[in-house]
Wavefront OBJ file of the C-alpha trace (Angstrom):
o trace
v -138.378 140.660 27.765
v -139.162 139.931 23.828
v -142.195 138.284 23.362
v -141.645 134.763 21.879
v -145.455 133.180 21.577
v -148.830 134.135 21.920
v -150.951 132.206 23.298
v -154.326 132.333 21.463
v -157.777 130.929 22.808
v -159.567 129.130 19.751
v -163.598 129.582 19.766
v -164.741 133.388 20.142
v -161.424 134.349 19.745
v -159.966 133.546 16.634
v -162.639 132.187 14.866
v -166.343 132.849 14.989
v -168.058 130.024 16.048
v -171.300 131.499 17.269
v -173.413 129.056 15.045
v -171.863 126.282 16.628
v -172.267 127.257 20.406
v -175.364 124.393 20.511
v -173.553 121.671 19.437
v -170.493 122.601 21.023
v -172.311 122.852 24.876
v -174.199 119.644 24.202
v -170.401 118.584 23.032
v -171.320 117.053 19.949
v -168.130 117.394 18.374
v -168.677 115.357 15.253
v -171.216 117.413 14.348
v -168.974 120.524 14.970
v -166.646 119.012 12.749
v -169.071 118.608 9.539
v -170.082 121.974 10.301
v -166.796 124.191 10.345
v -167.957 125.791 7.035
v -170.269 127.437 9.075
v -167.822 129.819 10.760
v -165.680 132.170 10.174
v -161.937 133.322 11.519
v -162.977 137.100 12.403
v -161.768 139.699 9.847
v -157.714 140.960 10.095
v -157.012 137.379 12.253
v -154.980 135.876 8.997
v -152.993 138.661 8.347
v -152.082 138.969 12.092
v -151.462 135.566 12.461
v -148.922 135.791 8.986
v -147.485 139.014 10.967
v -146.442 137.125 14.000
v -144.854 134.419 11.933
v -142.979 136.786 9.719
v -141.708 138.187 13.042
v -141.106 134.912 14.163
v -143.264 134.597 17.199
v -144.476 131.165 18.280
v -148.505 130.401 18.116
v -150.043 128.420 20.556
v -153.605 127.292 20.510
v -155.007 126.474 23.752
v -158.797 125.509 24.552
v -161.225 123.294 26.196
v -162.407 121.840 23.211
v -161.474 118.258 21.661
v -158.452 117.869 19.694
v -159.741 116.425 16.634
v -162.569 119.595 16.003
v -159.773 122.187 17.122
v -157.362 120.791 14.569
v -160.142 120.909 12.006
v -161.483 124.102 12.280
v -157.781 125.394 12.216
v -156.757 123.596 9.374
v -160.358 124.904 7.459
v -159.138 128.755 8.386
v -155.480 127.674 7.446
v -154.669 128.764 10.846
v -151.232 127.237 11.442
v -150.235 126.871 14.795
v -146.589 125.260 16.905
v -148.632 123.868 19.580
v -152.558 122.810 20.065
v -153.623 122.424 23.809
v -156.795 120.312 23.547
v -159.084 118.919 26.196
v -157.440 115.876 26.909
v -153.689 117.325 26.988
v -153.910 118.360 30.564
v -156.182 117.390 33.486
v -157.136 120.536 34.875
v -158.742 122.946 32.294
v -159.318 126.615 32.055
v -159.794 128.631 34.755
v -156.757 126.687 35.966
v -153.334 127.721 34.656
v -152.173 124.209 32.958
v -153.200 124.562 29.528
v -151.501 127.781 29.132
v -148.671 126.435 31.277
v -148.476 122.644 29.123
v -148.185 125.077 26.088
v -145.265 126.968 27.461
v -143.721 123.763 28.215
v -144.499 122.134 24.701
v -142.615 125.527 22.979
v -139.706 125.283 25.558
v -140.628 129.069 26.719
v -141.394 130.907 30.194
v -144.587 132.691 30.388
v -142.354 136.376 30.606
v -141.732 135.178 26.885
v -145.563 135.167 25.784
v -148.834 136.884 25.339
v -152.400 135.113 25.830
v -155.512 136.272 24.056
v -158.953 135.350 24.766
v -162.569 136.205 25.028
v -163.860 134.440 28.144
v -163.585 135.031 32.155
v -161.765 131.567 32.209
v -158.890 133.079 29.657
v -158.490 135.700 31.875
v -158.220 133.795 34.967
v -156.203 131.139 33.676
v -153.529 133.347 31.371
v -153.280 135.716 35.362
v -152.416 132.140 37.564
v -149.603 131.464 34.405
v -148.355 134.841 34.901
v -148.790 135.250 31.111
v -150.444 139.166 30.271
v -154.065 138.436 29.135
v -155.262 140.580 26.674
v -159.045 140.814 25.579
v -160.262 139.858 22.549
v -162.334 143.157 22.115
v -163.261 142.109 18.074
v -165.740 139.482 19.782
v -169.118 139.895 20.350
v -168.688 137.614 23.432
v -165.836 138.955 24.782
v -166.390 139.072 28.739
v -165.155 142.522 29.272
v -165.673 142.910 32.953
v -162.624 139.958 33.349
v -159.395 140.837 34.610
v -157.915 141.831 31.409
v -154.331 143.686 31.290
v -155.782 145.381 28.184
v -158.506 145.058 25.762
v -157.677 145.184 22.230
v -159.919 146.812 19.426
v -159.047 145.306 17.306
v -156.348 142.033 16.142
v -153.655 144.009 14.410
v -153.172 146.112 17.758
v -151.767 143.169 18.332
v -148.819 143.322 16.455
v -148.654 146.528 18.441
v -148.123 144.754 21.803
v -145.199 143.021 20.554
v -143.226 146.480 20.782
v -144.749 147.279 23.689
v -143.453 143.835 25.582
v -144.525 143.348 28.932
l 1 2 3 4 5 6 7 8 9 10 11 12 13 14 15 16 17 18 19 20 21 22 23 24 25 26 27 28 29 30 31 32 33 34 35 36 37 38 39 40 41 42 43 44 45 46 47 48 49 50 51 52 53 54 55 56 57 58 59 60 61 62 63 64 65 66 67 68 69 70 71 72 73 74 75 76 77 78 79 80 81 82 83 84 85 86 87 88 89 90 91 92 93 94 95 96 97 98 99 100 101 102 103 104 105 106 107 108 109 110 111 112 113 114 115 116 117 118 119 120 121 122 123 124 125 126 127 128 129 130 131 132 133 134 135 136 137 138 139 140 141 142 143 144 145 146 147 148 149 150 151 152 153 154 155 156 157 158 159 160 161 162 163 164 165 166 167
């Protein structure tokens, strides 16, 4: 099957956002917000991002945080996305299949069409119940390594590499 999306986790996965761990735990998300400057998407994530689109392939953004902080630290990395699962989009959230799943729906595709990549034991778990391949974030320093990862990348162009390889 061609891959059609990827499925991306947002914090530790795309974007740094180590300095706002504190305020993102005590769910201050204003003050996430003012503080996007703060962070940074980690290196070869644009140009892998511009790479899928030039191929084509869909880019979902799903995570537990808020809607109005994940659309603002996107649109501060220029990360452009075709759909943003958010906190309040579905009622169960990671480890539980339905934000992976809601984006699927949202981009009219099956999960044998997409990747998922992500940093944390609930990625893993979550992108395995969707039947979506998870593949490990290995660029960040709090990837959970030990999950149940199809594969760990080294790095985000080898990305571009799973594409070929499919499923």
């Amino acid at each position: 099957m061609i891959v059609k999306a990827v499925l991306f986790d947002l914090d530790g996965t795309l974007v740094d956002t180590a300095t706002l761990e504190p305020l993102r735990k005590a769910k201050k998300w204003r003050d996430c917000v003012a503080q996007c400057g703060s962070t940074n998407c980690f290196p070869g994530i644009p140009e892998v991002l511009g790479g899928l689109r030039e191929k084509g392939v869909k880019i979902g953004i799903v995570t537990t945080s808020v809607s109005f902080y994940a659309e603002r630290l996107c649109g501060h990395h220029g990360i452009k996305y075709d759909t943003l699962i958010a906190w309040h989009d579905v009622k169960s959230q990671k480890p539980a299949p339905d934000p992976f799943l809601k984006a699927l729906e949202r981009l009219k595709l099956s999960a044998k069409e997409a990747l998922g990549v992500g940093d944390d034991f609930s990625d893993a778990v979550a992108l395995n119940a969707a039947g979506i391949p998870a593949l490990g974030a290995g660029w960040s320093p709090v990837l959970q390594r030990k999950a149940a990862w199809c594969r760990i990348l080294g790095a985000p162009q080898q990305l571009l590499s799973e594409l070929k390889r499919g499923r």
